[in-house]
N, C-alpha and C positions, 0 to 999 in steps of 0.2 A: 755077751759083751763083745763091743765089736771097736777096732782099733782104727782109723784113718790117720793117716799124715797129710798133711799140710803141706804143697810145696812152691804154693806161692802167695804172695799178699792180697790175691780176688780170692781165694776164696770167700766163701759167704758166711762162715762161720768163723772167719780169724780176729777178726774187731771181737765177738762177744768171747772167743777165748784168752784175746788179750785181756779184754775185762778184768777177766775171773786173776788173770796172770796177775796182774797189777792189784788187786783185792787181797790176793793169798800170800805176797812176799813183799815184806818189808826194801825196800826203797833198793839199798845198798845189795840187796841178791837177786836184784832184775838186772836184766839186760839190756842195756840200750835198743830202743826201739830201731835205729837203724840197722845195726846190727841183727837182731832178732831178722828181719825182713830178707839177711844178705846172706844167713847162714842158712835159711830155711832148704837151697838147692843142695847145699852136699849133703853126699847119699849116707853117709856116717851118723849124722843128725837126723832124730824124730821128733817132729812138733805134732804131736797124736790124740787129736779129739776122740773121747770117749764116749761109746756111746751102749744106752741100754734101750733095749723095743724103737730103736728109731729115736730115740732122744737123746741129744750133748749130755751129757752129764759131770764130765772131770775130764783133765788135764794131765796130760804126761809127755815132759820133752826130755828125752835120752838118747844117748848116744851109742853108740853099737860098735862094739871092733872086734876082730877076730879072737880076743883072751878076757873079755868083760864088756858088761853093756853100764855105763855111769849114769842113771837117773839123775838129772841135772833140776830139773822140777815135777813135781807132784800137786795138783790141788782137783778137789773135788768143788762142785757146785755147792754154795752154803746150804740151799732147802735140802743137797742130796748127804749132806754129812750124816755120819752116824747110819748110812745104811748098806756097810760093808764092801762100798767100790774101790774105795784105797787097797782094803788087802785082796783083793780080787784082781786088781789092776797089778800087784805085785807078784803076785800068785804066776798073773800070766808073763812077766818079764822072766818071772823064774824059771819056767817050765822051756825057755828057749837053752838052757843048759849050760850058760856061763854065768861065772861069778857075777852078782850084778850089787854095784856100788853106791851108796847117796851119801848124803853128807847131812846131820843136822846138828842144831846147838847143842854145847854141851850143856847140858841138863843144870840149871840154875834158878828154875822156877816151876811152879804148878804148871804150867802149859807147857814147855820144854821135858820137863818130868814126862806128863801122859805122852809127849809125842813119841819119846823114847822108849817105854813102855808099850806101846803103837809096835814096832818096828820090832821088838824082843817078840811078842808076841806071835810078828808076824814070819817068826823062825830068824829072824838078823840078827848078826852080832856085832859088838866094840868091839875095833880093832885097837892096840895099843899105841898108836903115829900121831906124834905131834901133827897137826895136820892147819896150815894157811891157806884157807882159799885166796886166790887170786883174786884182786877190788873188779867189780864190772864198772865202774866209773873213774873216768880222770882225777887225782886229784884225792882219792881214797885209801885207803887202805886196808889189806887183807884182814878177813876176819878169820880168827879161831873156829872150827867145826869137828865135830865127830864123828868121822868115819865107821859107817855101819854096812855088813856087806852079809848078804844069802849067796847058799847056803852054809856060810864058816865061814871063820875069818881066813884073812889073806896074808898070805906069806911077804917078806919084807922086800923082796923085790916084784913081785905084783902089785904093791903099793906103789914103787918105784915107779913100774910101767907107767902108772894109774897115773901119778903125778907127775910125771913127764910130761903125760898126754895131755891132762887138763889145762896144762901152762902154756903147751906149746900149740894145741889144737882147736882146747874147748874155747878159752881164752883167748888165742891170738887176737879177734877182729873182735873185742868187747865192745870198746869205744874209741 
């Protein structure tokens, strides 16, 4: 498995990863396109095509800072679901030896259920933080998520960090 980042809008693979982008996350936890495009040069930010034998197969755009790396999205190709690149992709965020943070829904339905189920499995834990992502659109508002972090949970000021950073870094230039 092998990791590329993206660091500008030619490349020749950024349209079909936008695709997959736009496929896997409902509306309100994209990124404005312009943005996506503007963030892609700071060095803090990965837009990271996956790839297995020479073939794209998933998606992973995260962020890296010296106290945690925050996986901001995750999606696998649809035909390549179900054949173990998510926890292999996580596997190797983990192996870089920082806490490393995502955020999914709290657990409210059958698919929300398995995806957290997903994530336990994949050694993650709930952390206990009221947690509002910040809207990536004008005009919206934060949604509720649940903070799940390898390998432990985070202490209440690594949270802090963590939400500091999202607000004032991940977010600044949404839209």
């Amino acid at each position: 498995m092998r990791f590329e980042d993206i660091r500008d809008t030619g490349h020749p693979l950024y349209g079909k990863a936008l695709e997959l982008y736009g496929l896997s996350f409902p509306f309100h936890e994209q990124r404005e396109r312009p943005s996506q495009d503007r963030i892609l040069s700071d060095r803090e930010y990965h837009f990271s095509l996956v790839h297995e034998g020479g073939d794209f197969v998933a998606l992973v755009l995260f962020w890296e800072t010296g106290d945690f790396i925050y996986a901001e999205h995750l999606a696998v190709l649809p035909e390549k679901r179900g054949c173990g690149y998510g926890q292999r992709i996580l596997e190797c965020l983990g192996r870089r030896g920082k806490p490393l943070i995502l955020e999914i829904d709290p657990p409210s339905d059958s698919i929300s259920e398995r995806r957290k189920s997903f994530y336990l499995r994949c050694g993650f834990h709930e952390n206990p933080f009221h947690h509002i992502h910040p809207p990536y659109h004008e005009g919206f508002d934060g949604h509720e998520l649940t903070v799940m972090t390898y390998p432990r949970t985070i202490s209440a000021e690594l949270y802090g960090t963590f939400f500091a950073y999202l607000r004032q870094r991940v977010m600044a230039d949404a839209f």
